[in-house]
C-alpha positions in Angstrom: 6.5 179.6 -62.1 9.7 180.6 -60.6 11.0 183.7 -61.2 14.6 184.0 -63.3 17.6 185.3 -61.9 18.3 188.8 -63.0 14.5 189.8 -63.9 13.3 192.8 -62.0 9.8 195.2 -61.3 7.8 196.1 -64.7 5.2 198.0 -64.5 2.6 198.1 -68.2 0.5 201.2 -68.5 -2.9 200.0 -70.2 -4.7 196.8 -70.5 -5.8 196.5 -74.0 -4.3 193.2 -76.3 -0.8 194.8 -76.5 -0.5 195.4 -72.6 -1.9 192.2 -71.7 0.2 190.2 -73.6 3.1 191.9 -72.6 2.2 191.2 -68.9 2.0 187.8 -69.7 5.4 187.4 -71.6 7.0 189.3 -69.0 5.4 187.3 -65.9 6.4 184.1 -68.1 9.9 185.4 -68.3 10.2 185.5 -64.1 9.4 189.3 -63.7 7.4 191.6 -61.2 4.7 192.8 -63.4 1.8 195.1 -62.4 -0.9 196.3 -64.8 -2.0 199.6 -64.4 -5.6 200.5 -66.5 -6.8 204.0 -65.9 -10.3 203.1 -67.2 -12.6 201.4 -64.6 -13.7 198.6 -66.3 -12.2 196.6 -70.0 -13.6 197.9 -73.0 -15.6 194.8 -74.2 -17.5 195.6 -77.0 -17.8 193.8 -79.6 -15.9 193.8 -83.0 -13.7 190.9 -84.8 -9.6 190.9 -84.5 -8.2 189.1 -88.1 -5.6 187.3 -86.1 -2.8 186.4 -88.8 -1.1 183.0 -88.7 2.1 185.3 -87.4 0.4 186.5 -84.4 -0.7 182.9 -84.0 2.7 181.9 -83.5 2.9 184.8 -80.9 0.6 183.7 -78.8 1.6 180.6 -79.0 4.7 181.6 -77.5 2.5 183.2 -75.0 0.6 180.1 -73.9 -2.4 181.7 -75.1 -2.8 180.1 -78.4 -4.9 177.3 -77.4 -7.5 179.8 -75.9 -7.5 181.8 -79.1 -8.5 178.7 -81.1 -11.2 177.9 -78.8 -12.8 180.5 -79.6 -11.8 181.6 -83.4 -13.3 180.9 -86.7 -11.2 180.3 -90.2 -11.4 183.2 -92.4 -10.8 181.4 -95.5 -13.1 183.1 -98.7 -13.8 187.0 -99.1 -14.3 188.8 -101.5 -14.0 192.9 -103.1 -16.8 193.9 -104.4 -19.4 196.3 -105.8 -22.2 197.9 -104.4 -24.1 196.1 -107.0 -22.2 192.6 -106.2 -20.0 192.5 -109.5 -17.1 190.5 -107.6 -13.7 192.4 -108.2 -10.9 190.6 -106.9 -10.3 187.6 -104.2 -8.9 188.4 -100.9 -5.3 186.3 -100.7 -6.8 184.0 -97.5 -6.0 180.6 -99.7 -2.6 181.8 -100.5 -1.9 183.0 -96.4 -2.9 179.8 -95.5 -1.0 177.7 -97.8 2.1 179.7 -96.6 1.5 179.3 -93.3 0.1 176.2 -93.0 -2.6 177.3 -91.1 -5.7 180.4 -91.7 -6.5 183.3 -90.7 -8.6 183.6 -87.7 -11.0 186.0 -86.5 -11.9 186.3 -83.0 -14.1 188.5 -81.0 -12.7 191.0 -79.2 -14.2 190.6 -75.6 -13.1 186.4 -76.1 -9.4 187.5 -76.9 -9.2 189.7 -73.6 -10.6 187.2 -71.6 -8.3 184.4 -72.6 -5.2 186.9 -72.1 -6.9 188.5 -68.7 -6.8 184.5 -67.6 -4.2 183.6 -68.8 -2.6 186.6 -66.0 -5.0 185.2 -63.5 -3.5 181.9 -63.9 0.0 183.3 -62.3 -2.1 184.6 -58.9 -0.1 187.4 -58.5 -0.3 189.8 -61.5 -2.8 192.4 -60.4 -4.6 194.3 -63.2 -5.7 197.8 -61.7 -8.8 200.0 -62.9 -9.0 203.3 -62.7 -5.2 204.0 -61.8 -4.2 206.8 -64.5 -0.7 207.3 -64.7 0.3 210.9 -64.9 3.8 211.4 -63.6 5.7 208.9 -65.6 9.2 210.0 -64.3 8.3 208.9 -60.7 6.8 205.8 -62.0 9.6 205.0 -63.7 11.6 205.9 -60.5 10.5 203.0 -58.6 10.6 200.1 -61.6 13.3 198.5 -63.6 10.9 198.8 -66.8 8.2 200.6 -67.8 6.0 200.0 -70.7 3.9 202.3 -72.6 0.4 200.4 -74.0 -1.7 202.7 -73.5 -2.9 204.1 -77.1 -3.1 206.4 -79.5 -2.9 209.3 -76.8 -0.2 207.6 -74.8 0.6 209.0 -71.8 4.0 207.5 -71.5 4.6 208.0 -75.0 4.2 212.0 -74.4 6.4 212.0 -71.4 9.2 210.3 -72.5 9.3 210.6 -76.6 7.5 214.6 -76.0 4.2 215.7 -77.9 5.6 215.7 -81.7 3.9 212.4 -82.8 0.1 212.0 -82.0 -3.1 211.3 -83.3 -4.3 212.5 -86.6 -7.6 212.3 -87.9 -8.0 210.6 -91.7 -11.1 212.6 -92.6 -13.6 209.3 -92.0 -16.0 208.2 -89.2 -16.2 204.4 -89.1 -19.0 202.4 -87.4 -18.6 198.8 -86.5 -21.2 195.7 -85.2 -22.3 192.4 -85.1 -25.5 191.3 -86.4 -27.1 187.9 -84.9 -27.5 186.4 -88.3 -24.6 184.8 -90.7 -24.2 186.7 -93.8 -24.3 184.5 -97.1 -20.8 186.5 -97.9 -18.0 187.9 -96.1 -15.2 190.2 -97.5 -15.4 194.2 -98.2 -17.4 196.1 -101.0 -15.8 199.4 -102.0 -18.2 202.2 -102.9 -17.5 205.8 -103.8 -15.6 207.4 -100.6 -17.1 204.8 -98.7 -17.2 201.0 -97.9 -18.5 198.2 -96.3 -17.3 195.0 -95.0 -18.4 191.6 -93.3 -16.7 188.7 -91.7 -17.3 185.6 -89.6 -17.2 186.0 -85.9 -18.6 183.1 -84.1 -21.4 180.8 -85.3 -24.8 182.6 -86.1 -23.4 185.8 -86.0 -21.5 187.8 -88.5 -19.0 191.1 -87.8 -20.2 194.0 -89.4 -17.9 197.9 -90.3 -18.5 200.8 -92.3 -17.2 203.8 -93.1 -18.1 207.0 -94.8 -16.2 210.7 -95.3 -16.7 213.3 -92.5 -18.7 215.9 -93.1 -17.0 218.4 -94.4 -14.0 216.3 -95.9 -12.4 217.2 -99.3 -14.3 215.2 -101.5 -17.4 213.9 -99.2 -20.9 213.9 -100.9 -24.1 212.5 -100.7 -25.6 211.9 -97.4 -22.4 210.8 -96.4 -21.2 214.3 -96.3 -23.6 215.2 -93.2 -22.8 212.0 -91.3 -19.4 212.3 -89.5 -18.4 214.3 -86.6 -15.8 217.7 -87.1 -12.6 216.3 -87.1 -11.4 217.6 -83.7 -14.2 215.9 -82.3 -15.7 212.5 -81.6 -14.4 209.6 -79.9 -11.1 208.0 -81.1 -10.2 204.8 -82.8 -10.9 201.9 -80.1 -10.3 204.4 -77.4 -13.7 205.3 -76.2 -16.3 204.4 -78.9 -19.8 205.7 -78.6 -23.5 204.6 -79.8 -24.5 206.3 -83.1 -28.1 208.6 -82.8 -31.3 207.2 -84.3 -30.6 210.5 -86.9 -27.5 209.1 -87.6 -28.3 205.7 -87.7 -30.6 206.6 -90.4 -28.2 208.5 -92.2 -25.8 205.5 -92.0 -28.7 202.9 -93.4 -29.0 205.7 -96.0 -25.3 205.6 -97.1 -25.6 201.9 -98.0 -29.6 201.7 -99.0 -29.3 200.3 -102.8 -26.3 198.3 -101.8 -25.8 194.8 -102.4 -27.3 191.9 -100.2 -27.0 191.3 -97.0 -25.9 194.9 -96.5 -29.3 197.0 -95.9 -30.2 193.9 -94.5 -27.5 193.7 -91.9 -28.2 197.3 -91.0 -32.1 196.8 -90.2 -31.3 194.0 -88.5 -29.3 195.1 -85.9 -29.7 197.7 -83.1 -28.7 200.7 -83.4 -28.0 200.9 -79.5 -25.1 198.5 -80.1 -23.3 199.9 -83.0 -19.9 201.7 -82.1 -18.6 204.7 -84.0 -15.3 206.6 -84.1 -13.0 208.8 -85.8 -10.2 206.9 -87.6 -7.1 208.2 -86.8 -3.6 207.0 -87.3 -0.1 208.2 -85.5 1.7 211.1 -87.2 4.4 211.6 -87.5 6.4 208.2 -87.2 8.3 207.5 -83.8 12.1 207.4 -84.5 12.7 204.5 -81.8 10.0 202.2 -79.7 12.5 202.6 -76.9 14.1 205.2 -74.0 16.8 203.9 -72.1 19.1 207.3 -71.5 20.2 205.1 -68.3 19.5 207.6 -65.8 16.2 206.2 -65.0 13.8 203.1 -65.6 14.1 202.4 -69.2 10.4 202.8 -71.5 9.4 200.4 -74.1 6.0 201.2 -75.9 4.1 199.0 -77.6 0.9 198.7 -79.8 -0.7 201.9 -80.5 1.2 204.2 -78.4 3.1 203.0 -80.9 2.2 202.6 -84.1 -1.4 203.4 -84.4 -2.9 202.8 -87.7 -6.2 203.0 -89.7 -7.6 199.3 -89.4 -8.1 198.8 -93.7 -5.2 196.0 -92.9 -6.5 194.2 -90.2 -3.3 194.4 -88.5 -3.9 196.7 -85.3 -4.2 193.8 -82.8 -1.6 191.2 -84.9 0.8 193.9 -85.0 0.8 194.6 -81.1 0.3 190.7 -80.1 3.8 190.5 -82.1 5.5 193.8 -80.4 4.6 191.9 -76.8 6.1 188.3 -78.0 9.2 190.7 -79.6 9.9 192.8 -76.7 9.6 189.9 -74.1 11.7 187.4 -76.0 14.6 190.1 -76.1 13.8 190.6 -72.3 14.2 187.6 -71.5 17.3 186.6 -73.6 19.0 189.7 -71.7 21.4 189.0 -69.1 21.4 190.6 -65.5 22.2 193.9 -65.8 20.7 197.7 -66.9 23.0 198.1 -69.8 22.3 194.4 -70.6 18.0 195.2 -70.3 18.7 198.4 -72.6 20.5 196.7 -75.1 17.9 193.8 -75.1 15.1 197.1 -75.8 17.4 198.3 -78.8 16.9 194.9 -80.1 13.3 194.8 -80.1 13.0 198.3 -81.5 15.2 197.0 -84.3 12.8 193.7 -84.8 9.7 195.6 -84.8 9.8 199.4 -85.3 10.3 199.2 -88.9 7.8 196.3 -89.6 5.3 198.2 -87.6 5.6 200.9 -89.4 5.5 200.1 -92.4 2.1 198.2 -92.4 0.8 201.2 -90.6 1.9 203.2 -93.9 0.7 200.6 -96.1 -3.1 200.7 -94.0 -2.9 203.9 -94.2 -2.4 203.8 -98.2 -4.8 201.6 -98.7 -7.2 203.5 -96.7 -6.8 206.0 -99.3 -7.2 203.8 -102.4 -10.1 202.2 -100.6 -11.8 205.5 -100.0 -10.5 207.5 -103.2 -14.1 208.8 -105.0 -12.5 207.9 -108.7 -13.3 204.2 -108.6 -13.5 203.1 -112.3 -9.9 203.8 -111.9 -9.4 201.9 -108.8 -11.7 199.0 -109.9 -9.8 199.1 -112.9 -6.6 198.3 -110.6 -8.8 196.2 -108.3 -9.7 193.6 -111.4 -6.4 192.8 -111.9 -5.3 191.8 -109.1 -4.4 187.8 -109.0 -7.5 185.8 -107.4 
C-alpha cells in the first residue's frame, strides 16, 4: 500500500486489541506506524472476547473481519440463572441478531491477536517491539506527528499527558477466568449471592469458563468467599498481568460454587488449576474529560481502549469498545487533511464519536456489576424475572 499524501510518523504505546488495531487502521490510512510493547512477549492466555455485530463492522473496516470469522463461534442462547438452575431471564442474543443481521461472536483471545498481529505483518514494515517501556512521553512525542496511548488501565501516556487524577480503582471482587476442554450443555451466567458464574462457547469441544466472588474483607462478603480474594491494593490487575490461583485457593474457589447447578462444579474439577487466571477487577475512576491532547506545541496524544475507558467486564464490551475507538480514531485520521491543526481537529472528532459512548457502557458495566453482585437477590431476581425473554 502506498502511503497518502499528508500522513505522518505515529507511534502506539501497547500491543493489546485496541493498539493493534489502531496500527492497522493507521498503516491502512498511509502512515509511519511503530508499535512499542513494554512486555516481552503478548499476553496469550486464554479467555473469550463477545465480539458485538458493531465491532464486527470495525474490523471489517479493518480488513480483519474475515480472520475474526474464521475463528469465532455464534453466541446465540444464554441464559440467567440460579444456583439451583431455575432459569430467570433470556440473554437478548436473538433480538441483537435480528437487529444486526448477524450474531454475536465469541473468539478466543490468543486467535484475535494473531489475526490483528498478521494482519500488521501483512504490510512488512510495521515493527511491533517487546520489551520497549515508554517512560518519557514528551520526548516521544517530540520526534512523532501522533502518539497513541493503548496501553491500559495504568497508562503511561495517559499519566503524562492527562496527569495522575483518573486511575485504577478496585470494585471489591477477584475474578478468575478459564477454559475447560469439554462443551458445557448451557452457556449464559448464574447469579448467586455476591457472586456469580458464567459460561460461553469458545471454539468446538471447549467451553469459556469466569467467576467471581467478594474480596476478603469487602462490605458485605461472606461465606468462604470472604477468605478468597486478595487486599484490595494488591493482586494482579484486570487483563494486565493475570496470575495462576494456589491449590488453597483453588479449593476455596471450587468451594464457592460446590452445590451449584450443573456443569459448574463440574467445569471446575475438570480443569487445571495451573491454567486458571485471576485478577482484581478494577474499572477507571474518575472519568477522562477528553480522549485527546493536542495543545499544539508538541505531537498531539490520542488514547484508546483502557487507558481509556477501563471498565469491569459484566458487559462484555472491553475489547468491542476499543476495536471501535481504533476504527473511530483512524477513520477521522484519515479523513483529515494535511496539516497539524487539520490532525487535531480530526482527534476532537473522534473524542466526540467515542468518549461519551465509551463511557457510558463503562458506567452501565460498572452498574451492573453491582446489581449482579448485590447480596439481596430475591429482590434482584425479582427484577431479573421480568425482564422480556
Amino acid at each position: 500500500m502506498t502511503r497518502r499524501e499528508g500522513t505522518g510518523t505515529a507511534t502506539v504505546v501497547g500491543a493489546g486489541i485496541a493498539g493493534l488495531a489502531t496500527a492497522i487502521g493507521l498503516r491502512r490510512a498511509g502512515w509511519t506506524v511503530t508499535v512499542l510493547e513494554r512486555r516481552t512477549e503478548l499476553e496469550r492466555y486464554g479467555a473469550a472476547f463477545g465480539i458485538h455485530p458493531t465491532a464486527q463492522s470495525a474490523l471489517d473496516h479493518l480488513g480483519v473481519g474475515d480472520a475474526l470469522r474464521a475463528h469465532a463461534v455464534p453466541y446465540r442462547d444464554a441464559h440467567i440463572r440460579t444456583p439451583d438452575g431455575r432459569t430467570l431471564a433470556r440473554l437478548p442474543l436473538e433480538r441483537i441478531e435480528r437487529k444486526a443481521g448477524r450474531p454475536e461472536l465469541l473468539i478466543s483471545r490468543p486467535y484475535l491477536l494473531d489475526a490483528l498481529l498478521a494482519a500488521l505483518d501483512a504490510f512488512g514494515d510495521v515493527p511491533v517491539k517487546l520489551g520497549e517501556t515508554v517512560t518519557d512521553v514528551a520526548a516521544l512525542a517530540a520526534t512523532q506527528d501522533l502518539v497513541v496511548g493503548a496501553d491500559g488501565i495504568r497508562s503511561a501516556v495517559r499519566t503524562a499527558r492527562f496527569g495522575a487524577r483518573s486511575g485504577p480503582r478496585p470494585v471489591s471482587t477477584v475474578a478468575w477466568i478459564g477454559i475447560a476442554d469439554f462443551e458445557s450443555p448451557v452457556h449464559g451466567e448464574t447469579w448467586g449471592r455476591g457472586r456469580f458464574f458464567g459460561l460461553t462457547p469458545v471454539e468446538p469441544g471447549r467451553t469459556n469458563w469466569y467467576a467471581t466472588v467478594p474480596v476478603r474483607g469487602a462490605e458485605g462478603s461472606t461465606g468462604p468467599t470472604g477468605r478468597m480474594g486478595p487486599a484490595a491494593s494488591t493482586g494482579p490487575t484486570a487483563l494486565t498481568g493475570p496470575t495462576g490461583p494456589s491449590a488453597a485457593a483453588a479449593e476455596e474457589l471450587r468451594a464457592a460454587f460446590a452445590g451449584w447447578h450443573d456443569p459448574i462444579p463440574r467445569i471446575l474439577d475438570a480443569t487445571d488449576p495451573a491454567t486458571w487466571i485471576r485478577y482484581e477487577m478494577r474499572h477507571l475512576h474518575p472519568a477522562l474529560p477528553s480522549f485527546v491532547s493536542a495543545d499544539g506545541r508538541v505531537a498531539p496524544v490520542a488514547l484508546v481502549g483502557d487507558a481509556a475507558h477501563a471498565m469491569t467486564p459484566n458487559l462484555g464490551q472491553g475489547a468491542c469498545t476499543a476495536i471501535l475507538d481504533a476504527d473511530a480514531l483512524t477513520r477521522a485520521v484519515t479523513a483529515a487533511p494535511p496539516g497539524r491543526a487539520a490532525l487535531a481537529a480530526a482527534l476532537r472528532a473522534y473524542d466526540r464519536e467515542r468518549r461519551r459512548s465509551a463511557q457510558r457502557t463503562a458506567f452501565a458495566s460498572r452498574t451492573l456489576h453491582r446489581f449482579m453482585s448485590t447480596e439481596r437477590t430475591r429482590l434482584r431476581d425479582a427484577v431479573v424475572r421480568l425482564l422480556p425473554g
